[in-house]
C-alpha positions as CSV (number, residue, x, y, z in Angstrom):
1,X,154.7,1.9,-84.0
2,X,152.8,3.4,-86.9
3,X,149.4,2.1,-88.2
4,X,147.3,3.7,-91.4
5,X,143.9,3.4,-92.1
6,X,141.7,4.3,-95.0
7,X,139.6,7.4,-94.2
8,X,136.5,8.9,-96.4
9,X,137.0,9.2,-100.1
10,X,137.7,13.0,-99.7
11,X,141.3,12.0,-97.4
12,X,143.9,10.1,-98.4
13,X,144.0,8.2,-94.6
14,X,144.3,8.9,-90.8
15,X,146.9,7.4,-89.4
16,X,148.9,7.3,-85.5
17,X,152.4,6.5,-84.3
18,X,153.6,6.2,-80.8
19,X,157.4,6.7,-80.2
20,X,158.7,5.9,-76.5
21,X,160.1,9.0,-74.9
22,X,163.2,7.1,-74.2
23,X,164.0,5.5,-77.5
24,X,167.0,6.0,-78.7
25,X,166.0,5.9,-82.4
26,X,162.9,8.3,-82.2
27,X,163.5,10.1,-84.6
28,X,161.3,10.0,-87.2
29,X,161.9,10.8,-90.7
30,X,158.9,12.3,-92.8
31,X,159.6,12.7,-96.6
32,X,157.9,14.5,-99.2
33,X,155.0,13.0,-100.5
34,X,153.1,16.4,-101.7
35,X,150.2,15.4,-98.7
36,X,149.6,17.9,-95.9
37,X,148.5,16.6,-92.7
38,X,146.3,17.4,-89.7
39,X,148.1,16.8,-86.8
40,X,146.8,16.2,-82.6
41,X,149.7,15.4,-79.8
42,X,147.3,14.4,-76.7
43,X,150.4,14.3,-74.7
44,X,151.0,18.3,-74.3
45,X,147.2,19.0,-76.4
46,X,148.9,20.7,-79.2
47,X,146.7,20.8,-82.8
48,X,149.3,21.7,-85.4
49,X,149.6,21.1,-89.7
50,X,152.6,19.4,-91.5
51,X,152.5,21.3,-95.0
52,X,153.7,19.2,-98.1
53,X,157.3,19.5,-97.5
54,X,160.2,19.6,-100.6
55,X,163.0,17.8,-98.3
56,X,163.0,14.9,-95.3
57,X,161.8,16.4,-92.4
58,X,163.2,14.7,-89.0
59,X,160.1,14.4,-86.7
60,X,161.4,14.5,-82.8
61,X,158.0,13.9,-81.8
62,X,157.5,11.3,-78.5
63,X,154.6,9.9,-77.3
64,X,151.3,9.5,-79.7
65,X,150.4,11.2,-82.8
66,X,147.0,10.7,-83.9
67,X,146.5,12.5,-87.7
68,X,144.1,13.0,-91.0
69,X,146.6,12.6,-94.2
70,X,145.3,14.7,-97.2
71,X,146.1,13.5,-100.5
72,X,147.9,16.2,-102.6
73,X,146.1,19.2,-103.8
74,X,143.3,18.9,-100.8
75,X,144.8,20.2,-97.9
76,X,145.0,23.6,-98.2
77,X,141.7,24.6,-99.3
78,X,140.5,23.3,-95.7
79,X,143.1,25.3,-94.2
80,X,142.5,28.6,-96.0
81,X,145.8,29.3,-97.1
82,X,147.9,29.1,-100.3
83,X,149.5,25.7,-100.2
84,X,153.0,27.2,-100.6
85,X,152.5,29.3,-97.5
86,X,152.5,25.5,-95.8
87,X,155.4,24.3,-97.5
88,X,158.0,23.0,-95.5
89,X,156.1,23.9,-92.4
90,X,154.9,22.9,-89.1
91,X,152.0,25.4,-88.2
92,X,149.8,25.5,-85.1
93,X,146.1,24.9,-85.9
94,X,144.7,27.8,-84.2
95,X,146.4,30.1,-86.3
96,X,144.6,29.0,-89.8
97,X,141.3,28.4,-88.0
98,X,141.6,30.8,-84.6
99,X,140.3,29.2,-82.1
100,X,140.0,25.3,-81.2
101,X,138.8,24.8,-77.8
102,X,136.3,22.8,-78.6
103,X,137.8,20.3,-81.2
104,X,140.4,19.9,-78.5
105,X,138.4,19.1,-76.0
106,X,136.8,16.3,-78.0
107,X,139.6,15.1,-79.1
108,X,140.6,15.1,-75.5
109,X,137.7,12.8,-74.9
110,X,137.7,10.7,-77.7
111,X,137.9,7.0,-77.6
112,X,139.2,7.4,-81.0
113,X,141.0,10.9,-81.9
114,X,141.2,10.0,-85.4
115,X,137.7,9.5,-86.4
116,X,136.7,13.0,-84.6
117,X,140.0,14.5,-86.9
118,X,138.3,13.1,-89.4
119,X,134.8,14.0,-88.8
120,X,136.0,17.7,-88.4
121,X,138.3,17.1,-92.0
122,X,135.5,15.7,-94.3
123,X,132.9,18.2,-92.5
124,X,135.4,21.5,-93.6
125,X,136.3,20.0,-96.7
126,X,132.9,20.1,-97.4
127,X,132.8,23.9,-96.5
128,X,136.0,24.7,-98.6
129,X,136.2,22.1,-101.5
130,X,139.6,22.2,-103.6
131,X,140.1,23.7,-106.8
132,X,138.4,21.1,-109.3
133,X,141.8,21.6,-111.3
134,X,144.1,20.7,-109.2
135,X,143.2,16.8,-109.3
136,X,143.7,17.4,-113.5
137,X,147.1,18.7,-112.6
138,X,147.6,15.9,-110.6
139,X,146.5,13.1,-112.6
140,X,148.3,14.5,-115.5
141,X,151.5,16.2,-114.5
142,X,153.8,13.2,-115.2
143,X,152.6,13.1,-118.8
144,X,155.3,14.5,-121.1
145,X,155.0,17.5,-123.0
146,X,155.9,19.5,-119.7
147,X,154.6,22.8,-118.5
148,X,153.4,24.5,-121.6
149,X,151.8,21.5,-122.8
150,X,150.3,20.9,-119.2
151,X,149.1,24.3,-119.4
152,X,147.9,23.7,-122.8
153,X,145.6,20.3,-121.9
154,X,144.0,21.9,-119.1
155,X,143.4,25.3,-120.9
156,X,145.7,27.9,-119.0
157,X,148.7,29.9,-119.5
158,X,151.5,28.6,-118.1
159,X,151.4,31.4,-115.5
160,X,148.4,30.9,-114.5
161,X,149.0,26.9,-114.1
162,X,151.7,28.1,-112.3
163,X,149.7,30.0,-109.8
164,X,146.9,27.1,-109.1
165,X,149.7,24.5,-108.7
166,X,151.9,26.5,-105.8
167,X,148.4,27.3,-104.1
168,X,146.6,23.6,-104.4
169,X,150.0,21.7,-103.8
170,X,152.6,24.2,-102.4
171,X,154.9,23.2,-105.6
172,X,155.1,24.5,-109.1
173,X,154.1,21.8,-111.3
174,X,158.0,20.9,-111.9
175,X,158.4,20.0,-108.0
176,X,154.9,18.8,-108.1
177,X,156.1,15.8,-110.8
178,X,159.2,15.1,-109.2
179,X,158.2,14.9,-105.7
180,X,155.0,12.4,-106.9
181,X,157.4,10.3,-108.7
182,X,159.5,9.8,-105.5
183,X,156.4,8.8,-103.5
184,X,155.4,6.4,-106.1
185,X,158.5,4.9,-106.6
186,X,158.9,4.5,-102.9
187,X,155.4,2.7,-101.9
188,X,157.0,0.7,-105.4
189,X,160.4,0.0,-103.2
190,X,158.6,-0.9,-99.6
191,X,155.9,-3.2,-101.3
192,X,159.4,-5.3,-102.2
193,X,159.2,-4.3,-106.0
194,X,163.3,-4.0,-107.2
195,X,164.8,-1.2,-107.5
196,X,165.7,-1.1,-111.2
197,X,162.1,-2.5,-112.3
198,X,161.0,0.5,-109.4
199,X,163.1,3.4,-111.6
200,X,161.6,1.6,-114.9
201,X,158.2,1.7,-113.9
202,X,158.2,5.5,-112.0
203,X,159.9,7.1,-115.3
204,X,163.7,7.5,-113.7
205,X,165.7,7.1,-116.6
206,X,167.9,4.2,-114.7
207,X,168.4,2.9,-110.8
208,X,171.4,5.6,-110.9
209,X,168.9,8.4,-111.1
210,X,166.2,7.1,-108.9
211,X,169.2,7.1,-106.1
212,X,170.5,10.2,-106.8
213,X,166.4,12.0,-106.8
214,X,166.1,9.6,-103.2
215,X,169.3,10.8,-101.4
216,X,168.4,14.7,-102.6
217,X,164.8,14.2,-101.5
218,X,164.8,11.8,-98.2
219,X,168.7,12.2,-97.4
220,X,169.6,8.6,-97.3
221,X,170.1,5.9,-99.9
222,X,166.8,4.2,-100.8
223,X,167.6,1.0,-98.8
224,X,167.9,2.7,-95.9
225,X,164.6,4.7,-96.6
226,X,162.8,1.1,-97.4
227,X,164.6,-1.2,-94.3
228,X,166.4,-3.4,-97.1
């Protein structure tokens, strides 16, 4: 079971899932969708993050997960690290912020763990705001032109664009396009949109290339990814 809620403006959502420790198909598969997420198990108490990841990610995780999704580019300013020292990671809490007793023990006491992640999520974003330029890069990365003339539009070298992408998203711009294209063209595919008018409208040249970027990305064919 997995159920996704909209959060304050500053997060992309919280969401939770509950797999059965006995279910034969509990394996979860996570794919990239340049977010990082705040992560609390109440089963064993474990706080941990999920960095934006460049590959499918097979989550063996049982019992609940209760989470704040951060839209891409946020999450590692509230984390105090370099987005690219996330990437592909699973990292426990305590060792980007040191201690956590006492989040965990409201969280522990919650009637709702999500709002408090939440709470605690807007309340350091606040504290540790994102670079202002990564949402340009963001909102403007799939524009053609590519790096120099991303670089160009937003007035920096193309070394320096470089830099501020791997440390606001964990990707250089390049990854950074390719892996928000796959995102958008799967919401596209799960909302029951085709999958040649999905590759049309997310800029693959054809259907061919949109499954060739899905298999490399998730590891399965897009069908199977979507449940079609």
């Amino acid at each position: 079971m997995y159920r996704e809620r909209r959060a304050h403006s500053g997060l992309r959502c919280v969401w939770r899932r509950e797999v059965d420790a006995g279910a034969v198909d509990g394996e979860v598969r996570v794919v990239p969708d340049g977010c990082t997420d705040l992560l609390f198990s109440p089963g064993d108490g474990r706080l941990f993050v999920a960095g934006p990841d460049t590959r499918a990610h097979l989550s063996a995780e049982s019992g609940a997960l209760h989470a704040v999704r951060f839209p891409p580019g946020v999450g590692p300013s509230v984390f105090g690290v370099p987005g690219v020292e996330l990437r592909d990671r699973r990292v426990p809490l305590d060792a980007l912020w040191g201690p956590v007793d006492a989040l965990l023990d409201r969280l522990l006491t919650a009637a709702d763990p999500e709002v408090v992640l939440a709470r605690e999520s807007v309340r350091r974003l606040r504290e540790s705001p994102p670079d202002p330029v990564a949402r340009v890069i963001a909102a403007t990365v799939a524009r053609p032109g590519g790096v120099a003339g991303l670089a160009d539009g937003i007035g920096l070298s193309e070394r320096q664009l470089r830099r501020r992408s791997a440390a606001a998203f964990g990707y250089g711009p390049k990854v950074l396009q390719r892996v928000l294209r796959f995102d958008r063209a799967v919401a596209l595919a799960r909302a029951g949109t085709g999958f040649a008018e999905t590759a049309a409208r997310t800029g693959y040249a054809d259907q061919a290339h949109l499954s060739r970027e899905v298999r490399e990305l998730a590891g399965v064919p897009l069908g199977v990814l979507v449940g079609r």
